[in-house]
N, C-alpha and C positions, 0 to 999 in steps of 0.2 A: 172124864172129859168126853163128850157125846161130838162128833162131827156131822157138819153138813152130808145127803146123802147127794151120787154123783145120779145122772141123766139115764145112768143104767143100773144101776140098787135104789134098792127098796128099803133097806136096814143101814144101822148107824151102830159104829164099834169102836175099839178104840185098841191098839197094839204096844207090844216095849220090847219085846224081846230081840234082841240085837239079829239073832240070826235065824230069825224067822223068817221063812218065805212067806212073803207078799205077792208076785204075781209068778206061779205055777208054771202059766205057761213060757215063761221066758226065762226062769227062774232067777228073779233078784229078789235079794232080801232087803231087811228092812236096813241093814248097815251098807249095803250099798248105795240107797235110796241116800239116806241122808249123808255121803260120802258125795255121793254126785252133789247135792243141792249145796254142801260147804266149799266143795271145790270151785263150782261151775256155775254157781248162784240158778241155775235151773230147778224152775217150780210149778212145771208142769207134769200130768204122765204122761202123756206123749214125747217131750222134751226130755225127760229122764228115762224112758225106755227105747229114747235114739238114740242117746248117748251111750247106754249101756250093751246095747245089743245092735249088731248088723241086721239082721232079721229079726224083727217083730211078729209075734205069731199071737191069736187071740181065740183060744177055744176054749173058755173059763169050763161049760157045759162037762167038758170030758176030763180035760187035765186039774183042773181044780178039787181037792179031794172034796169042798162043799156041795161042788158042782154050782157057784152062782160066781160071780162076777169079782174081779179081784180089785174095783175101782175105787171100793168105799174102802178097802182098808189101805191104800197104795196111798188115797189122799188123806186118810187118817194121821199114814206116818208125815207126810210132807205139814201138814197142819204141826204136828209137834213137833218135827224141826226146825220151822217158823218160829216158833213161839219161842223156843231156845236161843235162836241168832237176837 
C-alpha cells in the first residue's frame, strides 16, 4: 500500500509493526496512533499528537534516527487505520 506524501516529505512508505515508533521526537508509536483514532475518532497529526503529548516538540533533523521528517509515516499509519474502521 503506497500513501499520499505530506507538505514536508518527499517519499511514500508504508508501516505495521505495532510498536514501532513513528514520531521520534515525541515518541508515539504506531499502537498509540491508532489507539487515539479508535478511541477519540481523531484524524489528524496535529490532533493526535495533542492528544497524546503536553508538549509537542518537532526536530525530525536530529532526533529522527533517518534524520527526515516523521509525517509520511505518522499519516501512513492513520491511512491504515482508516481503512480498518
Amino acid at each position: 500500500m503506497k500513501t499520499k506524501t505530506c507538505k514536508f516529505c518527499t517519499e511514500e512508505t508504508q508501516t505495521t509493526n505495532e510498536t514501532e515508533t513513528i514520531c521520534y521526537c515525541n515518541q508515539i508509536t504506531r499502537q498509540e496512533i491508532e489507539q487515539t483514532i479508535k478511541e477519540t475518532g481523531l484524524t489528524t497529526i496535529p490532533e493526535i499528537k495533542k492528544h497524546l503529548r503536553d508538549e509537542v516538540i518537532s526536530n525530525c533533523a536530529e532526533l529522527n534516527p533517518t534524520g527526515k521528517c516523521c509525517h509520511i509515516h505518522f499519516q501512513a499509519v492513520i491511512n491504515q487505520v482508516l481503512e480498518k474502521l
